[in-house]
TIBA-913456 format. One line per 2 residues: number of its first residue (from 1); their letters; for each residue x, y, z of C-alpha. Coordinates in nm, 2 decimals, m for minus. Layout:
% residues N
NUM) a) X,Y,Z; ... $
END
This chain:
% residues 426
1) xx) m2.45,m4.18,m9.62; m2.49,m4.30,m9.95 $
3) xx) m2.78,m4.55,m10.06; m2.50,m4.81,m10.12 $
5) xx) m2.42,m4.78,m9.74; m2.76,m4.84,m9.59 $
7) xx) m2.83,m5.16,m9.46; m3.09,m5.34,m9.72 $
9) xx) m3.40,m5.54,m9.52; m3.54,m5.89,m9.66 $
11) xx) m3.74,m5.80,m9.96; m4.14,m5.90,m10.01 $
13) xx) m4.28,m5.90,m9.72; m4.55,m6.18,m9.64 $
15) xx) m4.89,m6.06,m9.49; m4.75,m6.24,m9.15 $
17) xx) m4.40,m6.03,m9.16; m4.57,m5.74,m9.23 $
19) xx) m4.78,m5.76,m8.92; m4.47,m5.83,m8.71 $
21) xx) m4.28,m5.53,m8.83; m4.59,m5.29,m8.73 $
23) xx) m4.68,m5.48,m8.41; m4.26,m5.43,m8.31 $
25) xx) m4.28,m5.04,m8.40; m4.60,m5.03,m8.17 $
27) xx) m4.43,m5.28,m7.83; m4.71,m5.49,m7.89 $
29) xx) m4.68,m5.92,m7.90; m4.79,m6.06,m8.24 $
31) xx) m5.00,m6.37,m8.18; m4.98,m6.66,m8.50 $
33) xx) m5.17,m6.90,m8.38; m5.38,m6.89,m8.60 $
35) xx) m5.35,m6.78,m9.02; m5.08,m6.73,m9.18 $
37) xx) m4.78,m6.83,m8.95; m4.46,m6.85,m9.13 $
39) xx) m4.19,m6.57,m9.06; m3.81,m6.57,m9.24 $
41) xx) m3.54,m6.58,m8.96; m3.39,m6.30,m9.16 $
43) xx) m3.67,m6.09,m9.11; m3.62,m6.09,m8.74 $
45) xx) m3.26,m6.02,m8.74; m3.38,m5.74,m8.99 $
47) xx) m3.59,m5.60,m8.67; m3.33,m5.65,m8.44 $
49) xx) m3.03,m5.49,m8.62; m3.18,m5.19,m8.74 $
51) xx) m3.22,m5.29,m9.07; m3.59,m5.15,m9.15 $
53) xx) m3.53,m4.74,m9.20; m3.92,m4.65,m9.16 $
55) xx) m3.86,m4.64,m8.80; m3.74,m4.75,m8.50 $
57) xx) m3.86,m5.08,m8.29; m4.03,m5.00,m8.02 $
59) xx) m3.85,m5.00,m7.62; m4.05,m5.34,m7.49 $
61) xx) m3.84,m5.48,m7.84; m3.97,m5.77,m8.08 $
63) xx) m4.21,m5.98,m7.95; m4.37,m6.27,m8.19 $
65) xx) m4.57,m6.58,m8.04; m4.68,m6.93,m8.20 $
67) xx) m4.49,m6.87,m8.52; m4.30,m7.12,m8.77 $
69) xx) m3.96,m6.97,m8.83; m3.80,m7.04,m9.14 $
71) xx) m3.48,m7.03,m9.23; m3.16,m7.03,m8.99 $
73) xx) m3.20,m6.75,m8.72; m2.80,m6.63,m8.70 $
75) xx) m2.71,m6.33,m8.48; m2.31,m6.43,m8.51 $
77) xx) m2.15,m6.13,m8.42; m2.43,m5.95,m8.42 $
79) xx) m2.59,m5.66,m8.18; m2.91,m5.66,m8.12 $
81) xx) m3.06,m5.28,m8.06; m3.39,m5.44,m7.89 $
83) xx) m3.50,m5.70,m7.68; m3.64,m6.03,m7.83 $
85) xx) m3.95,m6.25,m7.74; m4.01,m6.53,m7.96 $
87) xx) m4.27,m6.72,m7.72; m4.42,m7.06,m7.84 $
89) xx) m4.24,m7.07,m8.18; m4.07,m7.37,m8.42 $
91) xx) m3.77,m7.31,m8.58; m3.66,m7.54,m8.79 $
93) xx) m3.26,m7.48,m8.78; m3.07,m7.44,m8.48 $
95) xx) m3.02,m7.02,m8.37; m2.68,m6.91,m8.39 $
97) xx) m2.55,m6.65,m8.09; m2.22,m6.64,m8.06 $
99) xx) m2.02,m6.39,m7.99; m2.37,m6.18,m8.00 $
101) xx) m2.49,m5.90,m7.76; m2.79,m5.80,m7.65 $
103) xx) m3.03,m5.71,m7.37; m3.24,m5.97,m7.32 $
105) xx) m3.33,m6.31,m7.49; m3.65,m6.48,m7.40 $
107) xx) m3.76,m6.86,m7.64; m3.97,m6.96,m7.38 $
109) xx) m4.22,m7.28,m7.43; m4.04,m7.27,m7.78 $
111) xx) m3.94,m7.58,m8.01; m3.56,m7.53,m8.13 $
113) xx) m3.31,m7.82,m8.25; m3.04,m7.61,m8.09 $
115) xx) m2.85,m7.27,m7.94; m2.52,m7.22,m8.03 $
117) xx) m2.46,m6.89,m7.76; m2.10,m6.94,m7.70 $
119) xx) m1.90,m6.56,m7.58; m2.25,m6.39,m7.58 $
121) xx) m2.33,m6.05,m7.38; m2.68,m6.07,m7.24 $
123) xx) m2.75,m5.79,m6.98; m3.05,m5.92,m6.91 $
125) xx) m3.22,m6.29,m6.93; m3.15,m6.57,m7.19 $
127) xx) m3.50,m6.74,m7.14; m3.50,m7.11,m7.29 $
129) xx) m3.78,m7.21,m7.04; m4.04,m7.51,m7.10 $
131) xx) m3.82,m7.55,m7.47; m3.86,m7.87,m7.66 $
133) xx) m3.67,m8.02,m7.91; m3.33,m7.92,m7.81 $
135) xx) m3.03,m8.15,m7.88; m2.72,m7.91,m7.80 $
137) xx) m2.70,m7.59,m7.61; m2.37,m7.36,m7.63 $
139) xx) m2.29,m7.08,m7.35; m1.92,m7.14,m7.28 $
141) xx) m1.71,m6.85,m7.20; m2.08,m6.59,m7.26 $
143) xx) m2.18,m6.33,m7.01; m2.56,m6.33,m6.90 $
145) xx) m2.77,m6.16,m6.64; m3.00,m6.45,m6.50 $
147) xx) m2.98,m6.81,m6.72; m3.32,m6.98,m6.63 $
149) xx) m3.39,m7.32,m6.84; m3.67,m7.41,m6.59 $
151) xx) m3.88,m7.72,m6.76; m3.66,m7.72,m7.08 $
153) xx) m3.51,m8.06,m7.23; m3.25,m8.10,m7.36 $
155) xx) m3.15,m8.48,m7.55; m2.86,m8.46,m7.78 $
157) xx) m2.78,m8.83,m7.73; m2.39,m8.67,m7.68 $
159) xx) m2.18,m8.59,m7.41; m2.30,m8.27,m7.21 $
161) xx) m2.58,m8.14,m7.49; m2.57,m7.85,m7.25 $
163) xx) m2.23,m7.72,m7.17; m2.15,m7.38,m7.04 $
165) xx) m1.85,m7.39,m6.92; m1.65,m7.02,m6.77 $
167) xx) m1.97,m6.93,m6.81; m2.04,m6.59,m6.60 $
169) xx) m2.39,m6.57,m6.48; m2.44,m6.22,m6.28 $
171) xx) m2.77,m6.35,m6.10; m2.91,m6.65,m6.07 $
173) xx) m2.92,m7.01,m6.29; m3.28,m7.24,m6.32 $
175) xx) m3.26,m7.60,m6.41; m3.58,m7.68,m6.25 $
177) xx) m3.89,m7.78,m6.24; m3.90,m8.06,m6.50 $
179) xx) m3.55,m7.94,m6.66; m3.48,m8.27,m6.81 $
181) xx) m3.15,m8.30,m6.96; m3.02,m8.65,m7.09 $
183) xx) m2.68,m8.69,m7.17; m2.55,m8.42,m6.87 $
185) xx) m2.48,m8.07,m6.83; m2.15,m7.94,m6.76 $
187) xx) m2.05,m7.58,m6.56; m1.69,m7.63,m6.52 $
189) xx) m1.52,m7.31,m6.42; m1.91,m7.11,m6.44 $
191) xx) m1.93,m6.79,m6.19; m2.31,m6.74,m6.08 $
193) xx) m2.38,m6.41,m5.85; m2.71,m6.55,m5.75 $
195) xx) m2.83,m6.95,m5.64; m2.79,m7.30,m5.89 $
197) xx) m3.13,m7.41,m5.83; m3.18,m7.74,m6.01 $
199) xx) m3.49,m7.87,m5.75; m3.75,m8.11,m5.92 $
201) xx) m3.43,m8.14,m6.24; m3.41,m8.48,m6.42 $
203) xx) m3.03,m8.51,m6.50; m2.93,m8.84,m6.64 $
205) xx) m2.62,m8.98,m6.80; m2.53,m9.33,m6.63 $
207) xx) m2.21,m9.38,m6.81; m2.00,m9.04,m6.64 $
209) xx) m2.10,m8.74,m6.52; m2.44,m8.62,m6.50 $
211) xx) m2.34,m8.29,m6.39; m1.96,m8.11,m6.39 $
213) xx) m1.94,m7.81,m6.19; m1.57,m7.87,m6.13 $
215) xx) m1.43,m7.52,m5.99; m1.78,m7.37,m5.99 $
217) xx) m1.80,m7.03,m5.82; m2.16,m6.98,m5.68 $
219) xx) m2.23,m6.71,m5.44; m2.56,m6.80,m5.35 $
221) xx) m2.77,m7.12,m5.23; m2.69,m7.50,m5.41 $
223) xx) m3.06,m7.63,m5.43; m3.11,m7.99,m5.52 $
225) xx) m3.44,m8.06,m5.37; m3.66,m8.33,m5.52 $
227) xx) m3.38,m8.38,m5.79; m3.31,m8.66,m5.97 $
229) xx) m2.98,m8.78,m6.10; m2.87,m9.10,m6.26 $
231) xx) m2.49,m9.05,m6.28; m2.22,m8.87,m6.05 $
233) xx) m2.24,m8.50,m6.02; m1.85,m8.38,m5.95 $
235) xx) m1.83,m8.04,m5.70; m1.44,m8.08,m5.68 $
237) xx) m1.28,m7.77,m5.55; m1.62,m7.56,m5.59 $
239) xx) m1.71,m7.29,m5.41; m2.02,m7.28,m5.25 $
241) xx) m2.18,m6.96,m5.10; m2.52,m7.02,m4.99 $
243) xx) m2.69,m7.35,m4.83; m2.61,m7.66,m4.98 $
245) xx) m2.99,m7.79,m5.01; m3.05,m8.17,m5.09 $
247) xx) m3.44,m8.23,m4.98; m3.62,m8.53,m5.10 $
249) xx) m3.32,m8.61,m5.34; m3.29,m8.93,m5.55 $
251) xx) m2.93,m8.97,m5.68; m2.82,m9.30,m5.81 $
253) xx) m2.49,m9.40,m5.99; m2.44,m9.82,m5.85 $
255) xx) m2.15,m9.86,m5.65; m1.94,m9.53,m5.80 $
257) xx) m1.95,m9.19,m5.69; m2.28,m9.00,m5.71 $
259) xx) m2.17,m8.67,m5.54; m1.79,m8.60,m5.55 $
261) xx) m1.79,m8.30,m5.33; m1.40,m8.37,m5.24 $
263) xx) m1.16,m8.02,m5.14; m1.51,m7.78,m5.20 $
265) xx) m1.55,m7.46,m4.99; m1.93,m7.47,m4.87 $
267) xx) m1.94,m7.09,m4.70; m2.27,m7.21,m4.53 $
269) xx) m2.48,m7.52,m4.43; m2.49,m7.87,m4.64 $
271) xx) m2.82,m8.04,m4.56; m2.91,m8.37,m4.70 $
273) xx) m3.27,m8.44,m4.58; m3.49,m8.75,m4.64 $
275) xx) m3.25,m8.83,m4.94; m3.17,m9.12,m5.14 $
277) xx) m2.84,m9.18,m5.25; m2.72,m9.47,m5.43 $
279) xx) m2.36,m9.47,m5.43; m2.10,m9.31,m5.24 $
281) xx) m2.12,m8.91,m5.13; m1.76,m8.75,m5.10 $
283) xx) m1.68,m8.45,m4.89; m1.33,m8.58,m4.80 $
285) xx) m1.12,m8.26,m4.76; m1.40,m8.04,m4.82 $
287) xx) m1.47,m7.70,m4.52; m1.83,m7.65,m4.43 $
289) xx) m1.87,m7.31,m4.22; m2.16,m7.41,m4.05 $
291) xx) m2.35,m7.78,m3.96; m2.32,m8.08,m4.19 $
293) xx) m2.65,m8.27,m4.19; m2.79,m8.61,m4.29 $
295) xx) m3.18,m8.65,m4.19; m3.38,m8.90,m4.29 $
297) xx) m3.31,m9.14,m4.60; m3.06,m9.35,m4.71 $
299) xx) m2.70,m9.36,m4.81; m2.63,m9.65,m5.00 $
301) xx) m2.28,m9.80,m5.12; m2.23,m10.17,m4.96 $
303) xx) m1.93,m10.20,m5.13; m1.75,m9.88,m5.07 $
305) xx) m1.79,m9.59,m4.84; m2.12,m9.46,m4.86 $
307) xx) m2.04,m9.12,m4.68; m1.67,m9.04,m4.73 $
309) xx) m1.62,m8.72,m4.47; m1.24,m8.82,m4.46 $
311) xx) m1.03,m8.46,m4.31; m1.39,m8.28,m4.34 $
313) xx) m1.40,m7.96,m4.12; m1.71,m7.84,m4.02 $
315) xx) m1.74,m7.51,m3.85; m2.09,m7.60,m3.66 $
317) xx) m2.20,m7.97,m3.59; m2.19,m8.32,m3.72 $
319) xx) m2.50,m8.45,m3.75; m2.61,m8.83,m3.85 $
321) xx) m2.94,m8.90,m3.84; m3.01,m9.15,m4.15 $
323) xx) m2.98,m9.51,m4.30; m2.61,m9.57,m4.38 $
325) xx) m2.53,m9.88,m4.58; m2.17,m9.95,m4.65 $
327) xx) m1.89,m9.75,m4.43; m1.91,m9.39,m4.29 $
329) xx) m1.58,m9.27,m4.28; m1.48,m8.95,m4.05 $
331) xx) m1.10,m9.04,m4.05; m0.90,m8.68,m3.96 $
333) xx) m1.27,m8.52,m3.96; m1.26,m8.23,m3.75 $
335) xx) m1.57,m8.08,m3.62; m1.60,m7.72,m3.47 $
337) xx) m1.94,m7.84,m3.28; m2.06,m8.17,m3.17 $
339) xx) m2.06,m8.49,m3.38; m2.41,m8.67,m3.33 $
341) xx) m2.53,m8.96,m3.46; m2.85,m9.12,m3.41 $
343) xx) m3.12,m9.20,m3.45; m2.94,m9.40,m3.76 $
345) xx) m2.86,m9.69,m3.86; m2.49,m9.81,m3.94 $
347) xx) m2.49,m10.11,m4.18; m2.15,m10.26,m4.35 $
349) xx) m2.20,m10.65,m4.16; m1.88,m10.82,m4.07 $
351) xx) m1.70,m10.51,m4.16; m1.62,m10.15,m4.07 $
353) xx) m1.96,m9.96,m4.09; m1.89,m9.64,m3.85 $
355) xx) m1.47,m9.52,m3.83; m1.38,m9.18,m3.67 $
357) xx) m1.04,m9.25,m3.63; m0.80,m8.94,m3.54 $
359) xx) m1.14,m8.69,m3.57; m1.11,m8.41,m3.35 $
361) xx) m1.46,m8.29,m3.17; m1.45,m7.95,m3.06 $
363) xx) m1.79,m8.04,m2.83; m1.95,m8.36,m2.75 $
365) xx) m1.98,m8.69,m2.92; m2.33,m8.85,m2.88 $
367) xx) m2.47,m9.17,m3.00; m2.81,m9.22,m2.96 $
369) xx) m3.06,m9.47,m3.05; m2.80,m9.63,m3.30 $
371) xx) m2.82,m9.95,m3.47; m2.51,m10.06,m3.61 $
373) xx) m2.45,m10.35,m3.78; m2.07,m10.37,m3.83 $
375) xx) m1.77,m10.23,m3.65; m1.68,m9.87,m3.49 $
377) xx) m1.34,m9.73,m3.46; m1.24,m9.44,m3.28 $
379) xx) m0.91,m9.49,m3.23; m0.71,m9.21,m3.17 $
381) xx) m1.00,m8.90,m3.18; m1.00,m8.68,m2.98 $
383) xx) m1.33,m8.55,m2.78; m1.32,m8.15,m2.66 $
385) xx) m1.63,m8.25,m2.42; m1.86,m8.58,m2.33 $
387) xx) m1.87,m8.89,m2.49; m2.20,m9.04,m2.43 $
389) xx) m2.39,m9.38,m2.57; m2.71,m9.26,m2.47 $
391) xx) m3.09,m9.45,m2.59; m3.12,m9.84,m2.74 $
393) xx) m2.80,m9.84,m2.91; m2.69,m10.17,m3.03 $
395) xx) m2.39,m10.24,m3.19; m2.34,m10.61,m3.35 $
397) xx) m1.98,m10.61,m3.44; m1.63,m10.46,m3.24 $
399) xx) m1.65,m10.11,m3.04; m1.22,m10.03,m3.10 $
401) xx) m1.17,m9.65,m2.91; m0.81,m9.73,m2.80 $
403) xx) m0.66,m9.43,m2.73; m0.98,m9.21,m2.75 $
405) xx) m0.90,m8.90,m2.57; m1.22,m8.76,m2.38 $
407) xx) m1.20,m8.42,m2.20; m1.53,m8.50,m2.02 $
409) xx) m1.76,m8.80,m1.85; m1.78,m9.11,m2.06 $
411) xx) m2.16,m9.21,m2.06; m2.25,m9.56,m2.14 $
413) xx) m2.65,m9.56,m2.13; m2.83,m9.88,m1.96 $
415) xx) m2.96,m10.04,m2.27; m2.62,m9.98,m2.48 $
417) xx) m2.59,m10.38,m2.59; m2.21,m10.44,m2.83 $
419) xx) m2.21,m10.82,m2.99; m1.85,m10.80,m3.00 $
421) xx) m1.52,m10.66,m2.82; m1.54,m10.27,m2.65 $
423) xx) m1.22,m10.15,m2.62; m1.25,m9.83,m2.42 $
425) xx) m0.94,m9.66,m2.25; m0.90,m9.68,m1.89 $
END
């Protein structure tokens, strides 16, 4: 190879670059935190290209901590030959990645204006955890091993500062644990092989979607425990493998949508437990292969439907067990176990708060200990076993189940009290 040929490295090495390129030939972290702490971007890339000819970077890769990065770091194109650990570090441009390969990419706890990653190979992780400073991430169309942004914000003052759409994610992605994105994060189209954990996530963007997963493909568990969203997060025609997980949730969009769930596939349980939701949840159309739950909290949407479960099917049980403000609406649900409600409450006064009309129970349909405050229709459903109004139910408003077709005994408990007409067949 002539001299002309070989790749030239950044020229003039400061006392701080020098260290780096020994400590990367050795494996070992360089810690700047104190001294001299400035490194050129281009010496990094240098490292990570193969650039430097007096040797070879060591296995465990590039590893720099508490530096000031100068310069714009740009891997375009690139491949990197090592992995990279820039821990604790503040660029000062934006880092350019895409159409980039490499093993593994860890900024953690660093301060960056940006990642532009779109139609990166990373094999292993792309670590942006506990980053600051970041206006606008890219990972459309890339190819990653595990994605975790566990405590990072993001605030680009834009629609979706972090977009990652077709992105293909082979194990698991973390927006969690103080992830705090304003402005919304968008997955359309993503493929994770592991879980979408987003428990303990701040996600805010009040004027449309706080987080697009339209046609999301996730094998593994949906986690949105001790969440917080201010917006509507949109499921449509996702694919859910796992549990759907909503523990402690606060979601809150007015009177719109907050969940729009509406034709997903959810290959396992979907659990809403001691939530709040402002606004009105939509499964309508959606398959659930096991129970649906609601435990505890409140649904609220006094001017719309707050639960929209419209031609639901549910391979396991039904079950109701919350505040419901505004209508719950089971119209053409169909439920492979029982559909039980209570103890709730049912609140939508002087109006339809509870309607199951045409849903077909493949067990028993149990109210117990309900409050309702509001009408119930359940015209037309059909009940595979008892129907049974079992506790202190009380009902202020119409009971209309013309046409209700029960296989079993009709049970109507001694302290069931209905302020209003009970139309029950026979």
């Amino acid at each position: 190879m002539s001299a002309s040929a070989v790749p030239v490295p950044a020229p003039d090495l400061s006392s701080s670059e020098r260290q780096l390129v020994e400590s990367s030939r050795s494996g070992h972290n360089l810690d700047l935190s104190s001294g001299d702490r400035v490194v050129r971007a281009e010496v990094i890339y240098d490292l990570c290209t193969g650039r430097y000819p007096d040797g070879p970077v060591h296995a465990r890769g590039v590893r720099l901590s508490n530096a000031i990065v100068t310069g714009q770091l740009d891997f375009s194109g690139a491949q990197l030959l090592t992995p990279l650990y820039l821990t604790n570090c503040n660029f000062q441009e934006k880092i350019l990645f895409r159409d980039a390969r490499a093993r593994t990419l860890s900024l953690e706890g660093s301060t960056l204006p940006g990642f532009e990653g779109e139609r990166a190979e990373i094999n292993g992780a792309l670590a942006l955890k506990n980053c600051r400073g970041l206006q606008r991430v890219r990972l459309s169309d890339s190819s990653i091993g595990v994605l975790n942004l566990e405590g990072a914000h993001i605030d680009g003052g834009e629609e979706f500062p972090l977009r990652a759409d077709r992105i293909a994610v082979r194990g698991s992605v973390f927006l969690r644990r103080g992830f705090d994105c304003k402005g919304g994060v968008s997955l359309e189209d993503a493929r994770i092989g592991g879980r979408l954990d987003c428990s303990e996530a701040l996600i805010a963007r009040t004027t449309s979607d706080a987080l697009s997963a339209i046609g999301l493909d996730l094998k593994g568990m949906l986690d949105f425990s001790r969440a917080r969203i201010k917006g509507r997060i949109r499921l449509a025609a996702a694919q859910i493998g796992g549990v759907a997980l909503l523990d402690g949730s606060v979601f809150e969009n007015g009177a719109e949508t907050t969940l729009g769930a509406d034709g997903a596939q959810f290959r396992s349980a979907v659990l809403f437990r001691n939530c709040n939701m402002q606004g009105t949840v939509s499964l309508a159309f959606a398959s659930v292969a096991a129970t649906l739950e609601c435990d505890g909290g409140t649904f609220s949407a006094p001017s719309a439907d707050c639960l929209r479960l419209t031609e639901v099917r549910t391979a396991g049980s039904i079950i109701l067990s919350s505040t419901f403000e505004g209508l719950v609406d089971l119209e053409g649900a169909q439920a492979g176990g029982d559909l039980l409600a209570g103890p709730a409450v049912f609140r939508n006064p002087g109006k339809m708060a509870f309607r199951a009309d045409g849903a077909v129970i493949r067990s028993s349909l149990r109210l117990d200990s309900v409050q309702v405050e509001g009408s119930v229709s359940l015209a037309v459903a059909r009940v595979a076993n008892s129907m049974a109004w079992q506790g202190a139910t009380s009902v202020r408003g119409d009971v209309l189940a013309g046409e209700i077709a029960v296989q079993g005994h009709v049970i109507t408990g001694p302290d069931l009290r209905v302020h209003g007409k009970f139309s029950m067949p026979g």
